[in-house]
Each structure stands twice: as C-alpha cells, then as structure tokens.
C-alpha positions as CSV (number, residue, x, y, z in Angstrom):
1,X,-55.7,47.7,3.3
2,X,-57.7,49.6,0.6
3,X,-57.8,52.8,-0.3
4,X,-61.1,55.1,-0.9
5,X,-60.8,57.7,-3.0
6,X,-62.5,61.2,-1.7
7,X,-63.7,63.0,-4.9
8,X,-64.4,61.2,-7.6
9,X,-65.1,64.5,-9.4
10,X,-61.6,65.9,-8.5
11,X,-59.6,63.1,-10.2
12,X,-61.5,63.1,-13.3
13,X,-60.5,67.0,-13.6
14,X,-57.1,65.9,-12.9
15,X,-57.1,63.3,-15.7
16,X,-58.4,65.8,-17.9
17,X,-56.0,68.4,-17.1
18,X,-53.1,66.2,-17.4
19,X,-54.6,66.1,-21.3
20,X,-55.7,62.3,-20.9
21,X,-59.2,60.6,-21.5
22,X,-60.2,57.8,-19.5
23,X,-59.1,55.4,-21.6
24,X,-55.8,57.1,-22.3
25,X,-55.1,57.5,-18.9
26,X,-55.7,54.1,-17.5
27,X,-52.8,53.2,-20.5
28,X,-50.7,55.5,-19.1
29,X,-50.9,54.3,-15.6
30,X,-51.3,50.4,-16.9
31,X,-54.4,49.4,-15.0
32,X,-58.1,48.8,-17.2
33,X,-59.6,51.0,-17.9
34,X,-62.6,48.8,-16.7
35,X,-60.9,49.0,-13.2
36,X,-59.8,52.4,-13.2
37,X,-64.3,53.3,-14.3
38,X,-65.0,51.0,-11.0
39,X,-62.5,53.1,-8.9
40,X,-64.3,56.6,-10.5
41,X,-67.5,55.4,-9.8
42,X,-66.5,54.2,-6.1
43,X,-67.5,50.8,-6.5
44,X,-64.2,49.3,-5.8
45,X,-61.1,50.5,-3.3
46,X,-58.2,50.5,-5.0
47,X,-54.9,48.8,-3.1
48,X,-52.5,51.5,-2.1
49,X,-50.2,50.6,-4.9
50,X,-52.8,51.2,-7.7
51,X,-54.1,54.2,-5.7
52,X,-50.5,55.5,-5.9
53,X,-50.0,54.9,-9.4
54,X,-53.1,57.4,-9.8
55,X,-51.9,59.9,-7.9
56,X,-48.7,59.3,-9.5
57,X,-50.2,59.7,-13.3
58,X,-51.6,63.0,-12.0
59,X,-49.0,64.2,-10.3
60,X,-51.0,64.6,-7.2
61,X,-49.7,63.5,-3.8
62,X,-51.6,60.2,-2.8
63,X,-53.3,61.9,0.2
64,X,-54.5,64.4,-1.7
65,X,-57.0,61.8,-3.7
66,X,-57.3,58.8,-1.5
67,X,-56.9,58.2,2.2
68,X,-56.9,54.9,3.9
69,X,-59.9,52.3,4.9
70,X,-59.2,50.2,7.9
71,X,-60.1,46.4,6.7
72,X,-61.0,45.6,10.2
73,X,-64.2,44.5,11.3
74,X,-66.6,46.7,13.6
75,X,-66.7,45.4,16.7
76,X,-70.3,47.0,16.8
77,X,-71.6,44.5,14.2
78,X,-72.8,41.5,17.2
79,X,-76.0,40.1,16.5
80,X,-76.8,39.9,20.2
81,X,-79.4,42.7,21.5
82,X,-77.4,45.0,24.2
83,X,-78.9,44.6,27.6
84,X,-80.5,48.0,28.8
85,X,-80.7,48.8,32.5
C-alpha cells in the first residue's frame, strides 16, 4: 500500500514551522532529501512507514497529511469494447 500525500503546500508550512529546511528536515526524519523533494512534488507515494515518519517529524497525525491509495487494479481497465444494447 502507498500513501498519497493531500497538500503538498500544507507539509512544506509544517516543515517550515517546525524551524527545518528541506534539507534539514529530511535529516531529521532520515530519508533523502532527494526522496523526501519526489514525495513534495507528488511524484512518488511514500510507504506508510515513511509517510508516518513525516507526519511524525511534524508532529501531525498521519491522516492529517496522507491518506491511503489502494494498490489494486481497476477492474474498469479491460481492453474489450462493452457491448451496448
């Protein structure tokens, strides 16, 4: 399961409150800071455990910044036309 975080723009007020830059707070929380720009930028979902160390470093519940993606595959995705009556 991966997480998606829901404002990108929230979290980097939170970092700055809690008096960190990027950099210093992807220290503080021991992930890149490479990793923790993808996760800003929503290219990447984090796992749960990197999403909570986030939230954590903040001091933000994790379902305040992130909620959860199903990993399943849409069952809409068939490559057969539907039949129309």
């Amino acid at each position: 399961m991966k997480m998606r975080l829901i404002s990108p723009d929230s979290l980097r007020e939170r970092i700055a409150l809690s008096g960190y830059s990027q950099n210093g707070f992807s220290r503080h929380i021991n992930v890149t800071s490479g990793y923790l720009s993808l996760v800003l930028n929503q290219e990447v979902d984090p796992s749960p455990v990197i999403a909570k160390k986030i939230s954590k470093g903040v001091g933000a519940e994790i379902a305040d910044l992130f909620f959860a993606l199903d990993g399943r595959k849409s069952e809409t995705s068939s490559t057969e036309p539907e039949e129309v009556s």
